[in-house]
N, C-alpha and C positions, 0 to 999 in steps of 0.2 A: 469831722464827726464830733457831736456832743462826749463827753467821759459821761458813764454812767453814774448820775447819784440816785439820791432815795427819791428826791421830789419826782425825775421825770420816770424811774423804776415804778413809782406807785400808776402814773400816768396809764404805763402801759398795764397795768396788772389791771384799772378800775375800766380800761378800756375794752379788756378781754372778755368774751360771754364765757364762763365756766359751768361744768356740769359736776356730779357727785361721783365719786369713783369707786362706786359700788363695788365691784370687783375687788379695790385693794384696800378694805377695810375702813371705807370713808377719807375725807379730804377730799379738793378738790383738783379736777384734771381737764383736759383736751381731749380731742378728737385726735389721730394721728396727724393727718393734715393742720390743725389748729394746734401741734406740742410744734412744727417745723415754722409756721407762722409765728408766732409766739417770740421761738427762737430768734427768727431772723430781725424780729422788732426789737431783741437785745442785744442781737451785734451790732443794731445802728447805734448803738450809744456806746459803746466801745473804742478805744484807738485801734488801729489799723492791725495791732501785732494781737492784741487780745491774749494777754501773758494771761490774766486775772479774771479771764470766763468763767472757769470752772470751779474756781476757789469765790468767787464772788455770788453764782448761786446754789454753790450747795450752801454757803452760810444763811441765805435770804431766802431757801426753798428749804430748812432744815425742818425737824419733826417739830419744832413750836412753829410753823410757821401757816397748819392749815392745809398743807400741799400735801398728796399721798407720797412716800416716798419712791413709789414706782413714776411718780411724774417729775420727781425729782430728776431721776433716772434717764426715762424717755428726751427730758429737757438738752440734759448735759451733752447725748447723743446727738439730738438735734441742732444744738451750737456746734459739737468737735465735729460733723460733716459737711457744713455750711463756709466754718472757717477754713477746713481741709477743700473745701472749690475755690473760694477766694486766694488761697494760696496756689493754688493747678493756674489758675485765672494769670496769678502777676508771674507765672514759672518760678516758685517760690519751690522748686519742688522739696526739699530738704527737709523743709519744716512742714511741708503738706504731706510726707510721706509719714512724719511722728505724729499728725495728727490721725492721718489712717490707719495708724498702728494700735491708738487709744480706738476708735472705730471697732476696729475688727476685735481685740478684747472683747466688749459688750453687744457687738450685733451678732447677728446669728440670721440665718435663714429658716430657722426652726423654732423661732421665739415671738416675742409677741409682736405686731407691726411694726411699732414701733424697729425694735430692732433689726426685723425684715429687712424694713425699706435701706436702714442705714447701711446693713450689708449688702444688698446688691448694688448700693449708689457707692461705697469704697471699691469694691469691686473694681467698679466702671472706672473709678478716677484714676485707679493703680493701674490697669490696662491706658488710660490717656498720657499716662505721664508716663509707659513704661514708652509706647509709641512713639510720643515726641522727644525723647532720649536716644531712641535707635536700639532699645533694649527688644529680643525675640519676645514675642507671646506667645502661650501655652495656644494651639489651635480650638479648644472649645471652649477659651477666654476672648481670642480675637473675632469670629467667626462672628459676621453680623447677620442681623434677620432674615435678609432677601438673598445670602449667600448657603445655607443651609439646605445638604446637599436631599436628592429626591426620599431615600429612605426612610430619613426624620419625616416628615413628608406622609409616607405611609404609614409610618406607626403613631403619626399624631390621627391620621382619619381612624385606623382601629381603634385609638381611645373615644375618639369624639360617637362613636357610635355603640360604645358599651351600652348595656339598658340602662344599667348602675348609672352610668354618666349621662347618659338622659335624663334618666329621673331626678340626680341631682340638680340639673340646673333648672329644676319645677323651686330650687331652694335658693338661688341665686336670681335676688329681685330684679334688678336692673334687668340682666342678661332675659329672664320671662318678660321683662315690660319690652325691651327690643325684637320681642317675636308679637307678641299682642299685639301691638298699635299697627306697624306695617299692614300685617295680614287685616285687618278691620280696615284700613286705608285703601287698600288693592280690591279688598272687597266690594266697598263703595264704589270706587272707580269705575267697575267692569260692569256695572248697575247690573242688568237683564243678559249681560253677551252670554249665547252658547255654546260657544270656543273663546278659552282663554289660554295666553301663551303669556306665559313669565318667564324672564333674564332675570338669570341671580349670579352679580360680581360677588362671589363670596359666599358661597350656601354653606361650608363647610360640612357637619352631618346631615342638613338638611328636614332638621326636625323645628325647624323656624315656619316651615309652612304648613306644619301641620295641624292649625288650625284654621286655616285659609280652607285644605282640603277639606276634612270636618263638616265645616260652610256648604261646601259644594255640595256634597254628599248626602245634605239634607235638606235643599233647596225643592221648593213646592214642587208638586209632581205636574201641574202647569208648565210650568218652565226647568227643565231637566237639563242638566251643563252636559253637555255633549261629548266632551273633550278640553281636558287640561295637560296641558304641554310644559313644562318646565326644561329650560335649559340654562345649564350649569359650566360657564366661561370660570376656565382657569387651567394653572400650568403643571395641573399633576394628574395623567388621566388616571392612576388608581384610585387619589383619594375622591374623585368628582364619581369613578367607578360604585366607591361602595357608598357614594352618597345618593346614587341611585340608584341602587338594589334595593336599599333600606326603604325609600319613599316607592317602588314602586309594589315592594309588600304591604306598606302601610295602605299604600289604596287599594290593592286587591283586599283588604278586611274590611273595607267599607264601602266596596262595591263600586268605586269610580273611574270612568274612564283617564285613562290615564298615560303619559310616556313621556319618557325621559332624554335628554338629547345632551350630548356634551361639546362642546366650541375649545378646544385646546390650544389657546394662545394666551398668551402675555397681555393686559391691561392695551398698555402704550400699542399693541400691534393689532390691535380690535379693526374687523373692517365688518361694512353690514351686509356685505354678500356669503356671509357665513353664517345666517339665521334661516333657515327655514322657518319661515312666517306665511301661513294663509291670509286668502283676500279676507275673509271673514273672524278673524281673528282677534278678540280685544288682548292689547298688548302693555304690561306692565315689567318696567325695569327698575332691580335692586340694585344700589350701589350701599356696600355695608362695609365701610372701612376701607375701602378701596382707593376713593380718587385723590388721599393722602400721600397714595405712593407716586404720583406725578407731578407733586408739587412743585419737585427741586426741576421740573422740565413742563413749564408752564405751556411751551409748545402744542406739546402732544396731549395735555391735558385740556386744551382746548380742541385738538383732533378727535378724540376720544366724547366730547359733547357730539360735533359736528356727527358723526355716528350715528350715536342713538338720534337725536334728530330725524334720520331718515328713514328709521324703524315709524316711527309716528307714534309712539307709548302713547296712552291715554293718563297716565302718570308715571314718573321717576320719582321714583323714595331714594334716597338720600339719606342716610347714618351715617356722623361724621364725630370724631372727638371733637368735644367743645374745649379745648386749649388752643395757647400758642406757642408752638415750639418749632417755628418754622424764623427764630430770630438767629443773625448771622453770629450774635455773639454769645459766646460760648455762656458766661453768668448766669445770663440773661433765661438762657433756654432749659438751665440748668434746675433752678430755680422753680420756673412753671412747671419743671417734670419734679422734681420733687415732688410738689404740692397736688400735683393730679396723682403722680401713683402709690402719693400715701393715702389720701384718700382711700385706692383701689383695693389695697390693703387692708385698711378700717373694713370696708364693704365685705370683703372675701372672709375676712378672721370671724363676721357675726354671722355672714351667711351660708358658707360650707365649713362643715367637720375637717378635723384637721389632718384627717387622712383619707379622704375623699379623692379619688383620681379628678376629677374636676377640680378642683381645687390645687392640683402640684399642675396639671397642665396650662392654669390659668397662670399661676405665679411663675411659671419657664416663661411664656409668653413674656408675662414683665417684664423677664430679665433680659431677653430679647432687644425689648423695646429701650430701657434705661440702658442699655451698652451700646444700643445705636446714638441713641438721641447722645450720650458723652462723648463717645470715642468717634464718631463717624464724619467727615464733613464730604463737602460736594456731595456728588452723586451716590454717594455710599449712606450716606443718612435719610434713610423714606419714611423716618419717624417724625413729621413735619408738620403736626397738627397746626389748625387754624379754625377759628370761634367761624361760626355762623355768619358774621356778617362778612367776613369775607367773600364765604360762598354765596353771599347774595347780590354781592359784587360783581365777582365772574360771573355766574346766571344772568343778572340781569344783563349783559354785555352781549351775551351769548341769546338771546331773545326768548327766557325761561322765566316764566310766569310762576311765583309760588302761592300755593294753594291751601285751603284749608286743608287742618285733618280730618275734621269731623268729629261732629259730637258723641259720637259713637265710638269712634275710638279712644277721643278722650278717657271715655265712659270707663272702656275696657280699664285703661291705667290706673282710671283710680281704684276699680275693685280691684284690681291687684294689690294697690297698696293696704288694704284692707283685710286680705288675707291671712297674713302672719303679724304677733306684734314687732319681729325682728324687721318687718318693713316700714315698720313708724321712721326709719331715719331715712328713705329714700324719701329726693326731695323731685318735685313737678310744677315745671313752672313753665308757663309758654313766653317766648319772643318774640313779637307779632304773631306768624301764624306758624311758628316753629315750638317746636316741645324740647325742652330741655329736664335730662333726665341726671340726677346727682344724688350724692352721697352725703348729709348734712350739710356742710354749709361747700361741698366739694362739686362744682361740676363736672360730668363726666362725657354725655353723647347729647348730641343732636338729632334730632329726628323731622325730617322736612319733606314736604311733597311737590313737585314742580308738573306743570304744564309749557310746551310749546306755546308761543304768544302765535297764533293763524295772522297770518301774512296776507 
């Protein structure tokens, strides 16, 4: 690797987009995702042990230099947790343990993202290095996503259905543009049917469809929807329980036929003789975050298409993270989760108050996720994202045709962004006929519609 001098230092600084840092009395700063970026472009020009990171740019990010001194800050974070995984990486553990000492000083899980991210990524690495030592962990430091027993479980569906926490997330752009566009996409789909039955992998509260119903409910008096059927596949019957009590009050206030049904099994154990599906029936299936978790058993996640196949959906929506963190090596994966859930962080700190129950149950979730994706390998890691074109991969293998969204739902996404000016930094860009849905310069989901190719 290059030593850092001024020539190639300037390199990377005239190469960086910079914004004003309004917040910290002017100078100029990053996005959280682009202070970890940033970082990583100056330990390439470092040697290996990087004695002189820190003394090198508090001198060249100093108050004459332009820089807010809060990006100073954020910066230095961002070098001492990048170098403390490079050290996890070579089992340096010793000197990766003094850098996550420096770490936990200045991050905080109560401070600004910046220092967010940095603490729940020391966290992670202190649990990986206590692991591969043979050192005990505290059980709700080791305790990964898919092991978290039924209770949690329950009292994450009581938060997901507070009003308070409905309403918030009308404040959380992304997560409203992930209910929008589907629901206008299904809508499409079902054109004129008078019975429709919807599969949702992952309804959680179930307030994603409530403008699909909305739709129905005011659908010309011509053509009247008969009956909408929602059935809700997953492994907790309380939390799918109070996910449809909630929708099935919601449609008795607007007068729609209506009923609720629950499929209580695991992903991987799905078979299609446990749908109650009429002849008459247009049939749409969500998969929202879901077929992530069969990555690491490419197997049954080809099981799990073969499935729905035989339901005959008139489309499959697909929400998938657009990363990749489904690489074997450890740096590697490391690094792309960095950059994705600092981002996630930037989004959360503009878009929910800071004490918002939405907002502490999103960022558990995180922590969730960054302690699998460090600490978990084989079969215990189903934090295993993969970009779009994979999944267009498998599908087309699998005999799944993708589809457009429609200009309608397009439509939907942009007046969303329109709405608030805290939504100027969500970003919309399509991939062929996929929508990708991010954070400034951060992407975050995918959103895709498939058909069966008729044989």
């Amino acid at each position: 690797m290059k030593r850092l001098t001024e020539e190639n230092l300037n390199k990377v600084i005239s190469e960086t987009e910079w914004s004003p840092d309004d917040d910290a009395g002017g100078g100029h700063t990053l996005s959280t995702a682009g202070v970890m970026k940033f970082a990583r472009e100056l330990l390439l020009h470092f040697k290996s042990r990087k004695p002189e990171v820190l003394s090198e740019v508090s001198s060249r990010f100093g108050p004459e230099s332009g820089f807010s001194p809060r990006f100073r800050e954020d910066l230095e974070l961002g070098l001492l947790i990048q170098a403390a995984a490079e050290k996890v990486a070579k089992q340096d553990y010793v000197y990766a343990r003094k850098l996550l000492q420096k770490c936990d000083e200045s991050g905080s899980k109560d401070g600004n993202p910046v220092q967010r991210v940095v603490y729940h990524f020391s966290q992670a690495l202190q649990v990986k290095i206590d692991r591969e030592l043979g050192i005990s962990v505290p059980n709700d430091m080791a305790e990964s996503h898919h092991q978290r027993k039924l209770p949690v479980d329950v009292k994450q569906a009581k938060h997901l259905l507070q009003p308070e926490l409905i309403q918030s997330q009308q404040n959380h752009a992304l997560r409203l543009e992930n209910h929008m566009v589907p629901c206008q996409v299904a809508l499409d789909s079902v054109g004129s049917a008078k019975k429709v039955h919807l599969i949702d992998f992952g309804i959680e509260n179930g307030s994603v469809w409530t403008p699909l119903m909305q739709s129905f409910a005011t659908r010309e008096e011509s053509n009247p929807l008969e009956s909408l059927t929602i059935t809700a596949v997953g492994g907790c019957r309380e939390m799918l329980g109070m996910a449809g009590k909630w929708l099935s009050a919601f449609a008795a206030t607007i007068d729609l036929p209506f009923s609720f049904k629950i499929v209580l099994s695991e992903l991987k154990d799905i078979k299609d003789d446990v749908f109650e599906i009429q002849v008459d029936e247009a049939v749409v299936v969500c998969f929202r975050w879901r077929l992530l978790t069969l990555l690491a058993q490419p197997n049954q996640l080809t099981s799990v298409m073969e499935v729905i196949k035989k339901l005959n959906p008139c489309v499959v929506l697909v929400n998938e993270m657009e990363a990749s963190l489904n690489s074997p090596v450890f740096l590697e994966r490391f690094r792309e989760a960095l950059f994705l859930f600092s981002g996630m962080f930037d989004c959360v700190n503009t878009c929910i108050g800071q004490d918002i129950a939405c907002r502490k149950m999103i960022e558990e979730e995180i922590h969730w996720a960054i302690l699998n994706v460090v600490t978990a390998e084989g079969a215990e890691r189903i934090h295993r994202y993969e970009k779009i074109g994979f999944w267009r991969g498998l599908f087309s293998r699998l005999g799944w045709v993708e589809t457009e969204l429609g200009s309608s739902a397009l439509s939907q996404a942009e007046l969303l962004l329109k709405r608030s000016s805290q939504f100027r930094f969500c970003t919309m860009k399509m991939d062929g006929k996929c929508l990708i849905l991010g954070w400034k310069e951060t992407p975050f989901h995918s959103v895709s519609a498939w058909k069966f190719q008729e044989e």
